[in-house]
C-alpha positions as CSV (number, residue, x, y, z in Angstrom):
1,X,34.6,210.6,72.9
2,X,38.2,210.6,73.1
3,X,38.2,206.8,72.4
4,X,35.6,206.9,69.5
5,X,38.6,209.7,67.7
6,X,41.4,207.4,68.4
7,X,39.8,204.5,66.7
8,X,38.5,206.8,64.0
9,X,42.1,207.9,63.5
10,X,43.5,204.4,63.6
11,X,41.0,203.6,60.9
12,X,42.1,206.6,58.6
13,X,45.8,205.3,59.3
14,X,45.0,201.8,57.9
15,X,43.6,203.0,55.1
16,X,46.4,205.6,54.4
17,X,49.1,202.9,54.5
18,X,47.0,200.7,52.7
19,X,47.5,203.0,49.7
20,X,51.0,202.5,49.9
21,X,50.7,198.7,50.3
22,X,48.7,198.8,47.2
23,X,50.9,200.3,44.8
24,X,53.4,198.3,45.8
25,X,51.4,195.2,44.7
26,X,48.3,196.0,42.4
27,X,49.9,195.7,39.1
28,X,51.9,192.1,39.7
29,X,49.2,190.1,37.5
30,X,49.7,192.6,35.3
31,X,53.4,192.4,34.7
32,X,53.2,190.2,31.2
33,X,50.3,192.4,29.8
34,X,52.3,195.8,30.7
35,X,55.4,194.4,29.3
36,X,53.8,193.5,26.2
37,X,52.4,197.1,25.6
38,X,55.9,198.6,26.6
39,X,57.7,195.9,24.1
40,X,59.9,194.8,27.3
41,X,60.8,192.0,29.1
42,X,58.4,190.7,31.5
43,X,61.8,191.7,34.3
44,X,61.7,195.1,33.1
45,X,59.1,195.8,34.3
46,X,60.7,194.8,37.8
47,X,62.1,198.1,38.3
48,X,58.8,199.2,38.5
49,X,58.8,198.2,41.8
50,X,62.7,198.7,42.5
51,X,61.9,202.3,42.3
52,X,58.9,202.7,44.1
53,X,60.5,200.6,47.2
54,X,64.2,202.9,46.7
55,X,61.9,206.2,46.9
56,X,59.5,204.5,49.6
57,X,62.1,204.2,51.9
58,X,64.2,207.1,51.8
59,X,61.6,209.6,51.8
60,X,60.5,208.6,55.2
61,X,63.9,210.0,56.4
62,X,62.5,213.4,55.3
63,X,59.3,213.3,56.5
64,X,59.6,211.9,59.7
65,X,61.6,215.0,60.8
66,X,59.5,217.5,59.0
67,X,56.4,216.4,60.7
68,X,58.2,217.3,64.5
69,X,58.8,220.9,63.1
70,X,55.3,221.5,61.2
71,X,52.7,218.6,62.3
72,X,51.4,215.6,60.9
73,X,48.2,216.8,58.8
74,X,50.5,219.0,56.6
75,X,53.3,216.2,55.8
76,X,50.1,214.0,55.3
77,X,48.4,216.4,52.5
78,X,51.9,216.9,50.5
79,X,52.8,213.3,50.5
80,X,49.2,212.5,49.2
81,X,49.2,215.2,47.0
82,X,52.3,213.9,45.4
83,X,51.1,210.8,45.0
84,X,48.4,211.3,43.0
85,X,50.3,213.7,40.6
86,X,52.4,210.9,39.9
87,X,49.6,207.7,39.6
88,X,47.6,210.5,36.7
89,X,51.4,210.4,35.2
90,X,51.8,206.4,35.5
91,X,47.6,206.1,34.3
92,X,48.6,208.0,31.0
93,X,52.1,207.2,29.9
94,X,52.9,205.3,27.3
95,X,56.7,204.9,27.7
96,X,57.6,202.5,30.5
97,X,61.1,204.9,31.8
98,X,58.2,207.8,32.5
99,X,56.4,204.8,34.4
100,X,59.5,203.8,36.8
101,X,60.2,207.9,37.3
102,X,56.2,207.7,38.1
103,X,57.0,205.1,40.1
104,X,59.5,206.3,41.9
105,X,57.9,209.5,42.5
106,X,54.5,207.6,44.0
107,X,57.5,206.2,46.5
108,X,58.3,209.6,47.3
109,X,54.4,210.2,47.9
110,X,53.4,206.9,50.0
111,X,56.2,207.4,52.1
112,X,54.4,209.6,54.8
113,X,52.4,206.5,55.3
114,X,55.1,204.2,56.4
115,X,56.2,207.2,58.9
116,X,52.8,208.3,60.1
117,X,51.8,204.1,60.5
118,X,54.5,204.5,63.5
119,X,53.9,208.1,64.7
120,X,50.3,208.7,65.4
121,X,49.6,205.7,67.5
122,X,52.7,207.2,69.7
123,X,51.0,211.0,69.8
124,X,47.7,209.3,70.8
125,X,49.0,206.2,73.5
126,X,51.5,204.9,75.5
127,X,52.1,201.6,77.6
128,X,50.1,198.6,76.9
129,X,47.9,200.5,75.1
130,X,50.5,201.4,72.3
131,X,51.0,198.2,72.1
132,X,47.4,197.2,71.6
133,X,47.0,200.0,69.3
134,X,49.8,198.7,67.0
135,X,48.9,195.7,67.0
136,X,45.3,196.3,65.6
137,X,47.4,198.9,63.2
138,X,49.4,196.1,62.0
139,X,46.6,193.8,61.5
140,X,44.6,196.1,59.4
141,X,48.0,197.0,57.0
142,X,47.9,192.9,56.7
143,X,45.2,193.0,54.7
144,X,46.4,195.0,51.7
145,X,48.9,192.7,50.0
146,X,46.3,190.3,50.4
147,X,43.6,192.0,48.8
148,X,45.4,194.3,45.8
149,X,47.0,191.2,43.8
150,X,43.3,190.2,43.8
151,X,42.3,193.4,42.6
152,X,44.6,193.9,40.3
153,X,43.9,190.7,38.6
154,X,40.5,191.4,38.4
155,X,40.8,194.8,37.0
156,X,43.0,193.9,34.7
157,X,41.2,191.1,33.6
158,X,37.8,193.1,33.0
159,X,40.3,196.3,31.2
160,X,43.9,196.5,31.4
161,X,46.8,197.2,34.1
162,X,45.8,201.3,34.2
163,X,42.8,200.2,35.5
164,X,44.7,199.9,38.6
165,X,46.8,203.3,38.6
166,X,43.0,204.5,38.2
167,X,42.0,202.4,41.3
168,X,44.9,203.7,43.2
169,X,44.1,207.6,42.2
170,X,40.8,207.1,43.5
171,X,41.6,205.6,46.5
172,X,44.1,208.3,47.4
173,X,41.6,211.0,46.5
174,X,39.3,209.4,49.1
175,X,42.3,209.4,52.0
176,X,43.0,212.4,51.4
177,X,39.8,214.1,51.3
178,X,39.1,212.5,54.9
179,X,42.4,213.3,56.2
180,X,41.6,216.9,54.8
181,X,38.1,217.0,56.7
182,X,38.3,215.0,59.5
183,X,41.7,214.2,60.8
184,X,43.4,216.5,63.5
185,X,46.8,217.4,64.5
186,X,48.1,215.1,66.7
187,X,51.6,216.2,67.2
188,X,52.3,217.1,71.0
189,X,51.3,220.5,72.2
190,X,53.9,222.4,73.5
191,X,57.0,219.9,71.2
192,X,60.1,221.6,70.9
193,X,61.3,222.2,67.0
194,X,64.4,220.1,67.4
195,X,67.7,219.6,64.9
196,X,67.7,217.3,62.1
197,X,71.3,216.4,63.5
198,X,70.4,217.0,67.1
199,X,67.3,214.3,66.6
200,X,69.3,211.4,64.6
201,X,72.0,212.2,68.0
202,X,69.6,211.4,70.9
203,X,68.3,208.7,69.0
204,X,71.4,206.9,67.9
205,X,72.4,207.4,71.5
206,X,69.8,205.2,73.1
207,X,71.1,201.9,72.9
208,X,67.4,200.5,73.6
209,X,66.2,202.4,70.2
210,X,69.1,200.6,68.8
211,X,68.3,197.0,69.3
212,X,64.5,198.2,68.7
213,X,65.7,199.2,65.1
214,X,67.6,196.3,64.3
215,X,65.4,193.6,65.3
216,X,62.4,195.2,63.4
217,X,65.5,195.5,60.3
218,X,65.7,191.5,60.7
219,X,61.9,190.5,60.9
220,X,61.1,192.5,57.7
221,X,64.6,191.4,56.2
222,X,63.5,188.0,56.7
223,X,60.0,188.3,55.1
224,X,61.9,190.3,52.4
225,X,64.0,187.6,51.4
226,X,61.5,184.8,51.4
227,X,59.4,186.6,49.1
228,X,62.3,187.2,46.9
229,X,63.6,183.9,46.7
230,X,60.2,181.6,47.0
231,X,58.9,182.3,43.7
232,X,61.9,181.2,42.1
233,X,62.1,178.2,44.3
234,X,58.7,177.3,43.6
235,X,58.3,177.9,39.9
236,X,61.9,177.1,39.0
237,X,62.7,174.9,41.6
238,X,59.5,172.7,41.9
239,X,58.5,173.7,38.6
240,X,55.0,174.7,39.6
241,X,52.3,176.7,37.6
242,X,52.2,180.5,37.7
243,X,48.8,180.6,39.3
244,X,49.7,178.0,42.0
245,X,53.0,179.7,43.1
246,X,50.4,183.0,43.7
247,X,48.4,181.0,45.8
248,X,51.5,180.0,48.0
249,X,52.9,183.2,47.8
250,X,50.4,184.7,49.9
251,X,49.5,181.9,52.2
252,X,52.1,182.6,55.0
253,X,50.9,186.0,55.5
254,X,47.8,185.0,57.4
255,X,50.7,184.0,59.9
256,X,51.9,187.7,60.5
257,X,48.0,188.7,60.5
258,X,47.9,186.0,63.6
259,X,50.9,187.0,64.9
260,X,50.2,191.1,65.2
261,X,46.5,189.8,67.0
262,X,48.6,187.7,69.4
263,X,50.9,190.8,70.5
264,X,48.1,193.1,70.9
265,X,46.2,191.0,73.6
266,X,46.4,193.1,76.6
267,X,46.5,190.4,79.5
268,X,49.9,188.8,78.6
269,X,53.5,190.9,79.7
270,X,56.0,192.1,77.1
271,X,58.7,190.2,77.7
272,X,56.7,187.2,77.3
273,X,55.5,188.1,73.9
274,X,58.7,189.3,72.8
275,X,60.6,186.1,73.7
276,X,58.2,184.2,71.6
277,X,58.8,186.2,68.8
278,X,61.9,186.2,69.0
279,X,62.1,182.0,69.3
280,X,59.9,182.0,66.3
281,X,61.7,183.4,64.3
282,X,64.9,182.0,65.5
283,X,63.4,178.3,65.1
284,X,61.6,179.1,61.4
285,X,65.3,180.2,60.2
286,X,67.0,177.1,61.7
287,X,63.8,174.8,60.1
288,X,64.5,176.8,56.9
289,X,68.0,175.9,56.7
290,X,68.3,172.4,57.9
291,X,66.0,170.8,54.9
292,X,68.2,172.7,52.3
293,X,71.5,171.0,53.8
294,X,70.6,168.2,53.3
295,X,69.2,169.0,49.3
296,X,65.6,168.9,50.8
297,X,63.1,171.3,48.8
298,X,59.1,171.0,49.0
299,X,56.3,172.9,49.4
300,X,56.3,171.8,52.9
301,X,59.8,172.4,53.8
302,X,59.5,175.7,52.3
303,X,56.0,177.1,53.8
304,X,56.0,175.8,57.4
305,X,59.1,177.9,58.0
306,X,57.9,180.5,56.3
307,X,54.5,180.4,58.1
308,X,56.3,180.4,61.4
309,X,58.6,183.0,60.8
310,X,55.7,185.4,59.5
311,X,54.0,184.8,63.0
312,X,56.7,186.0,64.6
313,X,57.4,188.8,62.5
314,X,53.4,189.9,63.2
315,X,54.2,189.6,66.9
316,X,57.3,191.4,66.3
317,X,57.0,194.5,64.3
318,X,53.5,196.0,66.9
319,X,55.8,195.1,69.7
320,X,59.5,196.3,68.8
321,X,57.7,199.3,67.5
322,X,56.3,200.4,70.4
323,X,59.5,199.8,72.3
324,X,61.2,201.8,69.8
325,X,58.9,204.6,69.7
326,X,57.5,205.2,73.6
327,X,60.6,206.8,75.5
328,X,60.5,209.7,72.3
329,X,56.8,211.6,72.4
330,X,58.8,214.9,71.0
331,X,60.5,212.8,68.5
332,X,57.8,210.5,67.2
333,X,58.3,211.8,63.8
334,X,62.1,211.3,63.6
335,X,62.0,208.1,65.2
336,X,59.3,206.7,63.0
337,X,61.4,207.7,59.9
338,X,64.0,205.7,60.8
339,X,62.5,202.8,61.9
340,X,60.5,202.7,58.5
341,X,63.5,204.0,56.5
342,X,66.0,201.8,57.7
343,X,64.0,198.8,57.7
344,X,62.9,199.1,53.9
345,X,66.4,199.8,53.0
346,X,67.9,197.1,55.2
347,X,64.9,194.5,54.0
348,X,66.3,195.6,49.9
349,X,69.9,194.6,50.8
350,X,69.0,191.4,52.0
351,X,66.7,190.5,49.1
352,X,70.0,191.5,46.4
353,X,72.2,189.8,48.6
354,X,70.0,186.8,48.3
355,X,69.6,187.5,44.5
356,X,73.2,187.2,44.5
357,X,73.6,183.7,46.3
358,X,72.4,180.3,44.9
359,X,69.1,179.6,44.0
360,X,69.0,175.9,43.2
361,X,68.1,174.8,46.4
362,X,66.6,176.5,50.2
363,X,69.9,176.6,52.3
364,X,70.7,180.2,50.8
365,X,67.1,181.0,51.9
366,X,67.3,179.3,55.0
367,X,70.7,180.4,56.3
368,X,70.0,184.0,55.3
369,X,66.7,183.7,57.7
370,X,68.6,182.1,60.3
371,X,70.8,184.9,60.1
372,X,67.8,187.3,60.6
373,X,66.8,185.1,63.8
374,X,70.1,185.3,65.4
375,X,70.3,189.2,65.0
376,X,67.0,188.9,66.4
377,X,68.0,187.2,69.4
378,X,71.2,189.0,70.2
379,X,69.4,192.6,69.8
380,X,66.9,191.1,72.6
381,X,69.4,189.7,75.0
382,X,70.2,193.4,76.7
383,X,66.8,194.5,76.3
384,X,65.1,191.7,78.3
385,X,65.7,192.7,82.0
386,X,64.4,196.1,81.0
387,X,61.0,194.7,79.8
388,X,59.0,195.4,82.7
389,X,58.8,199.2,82.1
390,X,57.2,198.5,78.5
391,X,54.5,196.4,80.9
392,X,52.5,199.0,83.0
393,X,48.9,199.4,81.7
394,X,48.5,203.1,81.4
């Protein structure tokens, strides 16, 4: 019966963060049509999504905290709430600064997502069976940016781009009336109501949560940049077609889907997975960066990499994350704020830092990834004779 609510719960979770995943993504077919309406550039309408990820990210720094002191259900229900206050404002406006403040403000809303996507599968296992659980987690989230440019196309296609903001808003009113009926409190019985400051200490202090933090900061850094960077590369670069460089912008993320399933398999050890994560990504950077030395650019040069570096990413993120989160049950709320926080926020700086740097060519891209590997690799090195305590099936 127990097993039956977990999985329930799980499922809930998936489709909670998918919401999130979705705004993020719906409206990019969209962008030309929106700008149009608004009278804008087609890159105005870019900090559309500069403000939802600003907000996405440092909200989770508040809820994450605020769900140790009151539970999870009620941080769930106001971050929901607040979402779909601001997707009725971003569905009606006709003034594109209300729809970045809208924007922004569904950040602010979606952001109890990224936290809760790390904390309830902490209240509810431990061991390998974290592990399994976040894998599965991160295979369902995988779906979403998949699926909601596809949406959004088609929506947008049959009415206009607020067809989506009205897909979204019912979406969210469907969460959040299941997390309202059927979904319990799962934070600890019996958790002390510990200090904001007294928290961020004992986490900061353990130099395991550390390297946890920062490799998980370099995986999504990594995918961050290579999104930024590969549609320039491919339209400008290669001088492909708008509809083709959509089609190869998604096609590495089957990768991650593969890699998070490859993790979660419950007969290999941690250490085992992790150091093939962490060589994944290590040897995608290096593969990345070695064409673009030479003034190499393809399709091929550019994908394979990126393919590889994804998989490891999807091994990474299920397993770092449960290595980050298991030693803290009582502070599975602060500790999922920061490792969602800090990894949006560190993923942003990468992509303007890369915005910053050349684009005619993939040795930018490539040593930026290699970078990411390398940070990868030394935030593992001290963690690896510890592994085995991350290995006992519970």
């Amino acid at each position: 019966m127990k097993r039956q609510r977990n999985v329930n719960l799980l499922l809930m979770l998936v489709l909670l963060v998918a919401v999130g995943q979705m705004a993020q993504t719906i409206y990019i077919p969209a962008i030309a049509d929106m700008a149009k309406e608004f009278h804008v550039r087609d890159g105005a309408v870019q900090s559309v999504m500069a403000a939802y990820l600003l907000t996405y990210g440092l909200s989770q720094l508040v809820y994450g905290p605020l769900s140790d002191r009151v539970g999870r259900r009620p941080v769930i229900l106001v971050g929901m709430s607040i979402f779909m206050v601001a997707t009725l404002i971003a569905l009606t406006t006709h003034s594109l600064t209300v729809l970045i403040a809208a924007s922004a403000l569904q950040g602010v809303g979606t952001g109890v997502g990224g936290v809760m996507a790390r904390t309830l599968p902490r209240d509810m296992y431990q061991g390998t069976q974290l592990r399994h659980a976040n894998s599965l987690l991160n295979m369902g989230i995988l779906v979403s940016p998949l699926l909601a440019p596809l949406i959004g196309g088609l929506l947008n296609t049959l009415w206009s781009w607020r067809a989506c903001f009205a897909f979204l808003l019912v979406l969210c009113v469907l969460v959040t009336f299941s997390m309202a009926r059927w979904m319990p409190e799962t934070r600890p019985t019996g958790a002390p109501r510990t200090k904001l400051l007294t928290s961020y200490k004992v986490l900061f202090g353990s130099g395991s949560f550390n390297c946890y933090l920062l490799m998980l900061i370099g995986g999504l850094a990594g995918i961050a940049v290579f999104e930024a960077c590969s549609g320039v590369l491919l339209a400008a670069g290669l001088g492909l077609s708008s509809m083709v460089v959509s089609i190869l912008f998604i096609l590495p993320i089957p990768a991650a889907f593969f890699g998070a399933w490859f993790a979660g398999r419950q007969n290999k050890r941690f250490s085992t997975l992790m150091w093939q994560s962490v060589m994944s990504c290590l040897l995608a950077g290096v593969m990345m960066w070695i064409p673009g030395l030479f003034g190499v650019m393809s399709v091929w040069t550019l994908l394979i990499p990126a393919a590889l570096f994804f998989f490891g990413a999807g091994m990474l993120f299920p397993l770092a994350t449960s290595g980050a989160m298991e030693p803290f049950p009582f502070l599975a709320g602060t500790a999922g704020a920061l490792v969602g926080g800090l990894q949006n926020i560190g993923s942003g700086a990468l992509a303007w830092l890369s915005a910053m740097m050349p684009q005619t060519g993939q040795a930018s891209l490539g040593l930026l990834m290699t970078l990411m590997g390398l940070l990868i690799l030394l935030c593992w090195l001290p963690l690896a004779s510890r592994a085995p305590h991350h290995e006992q099936p519970v």
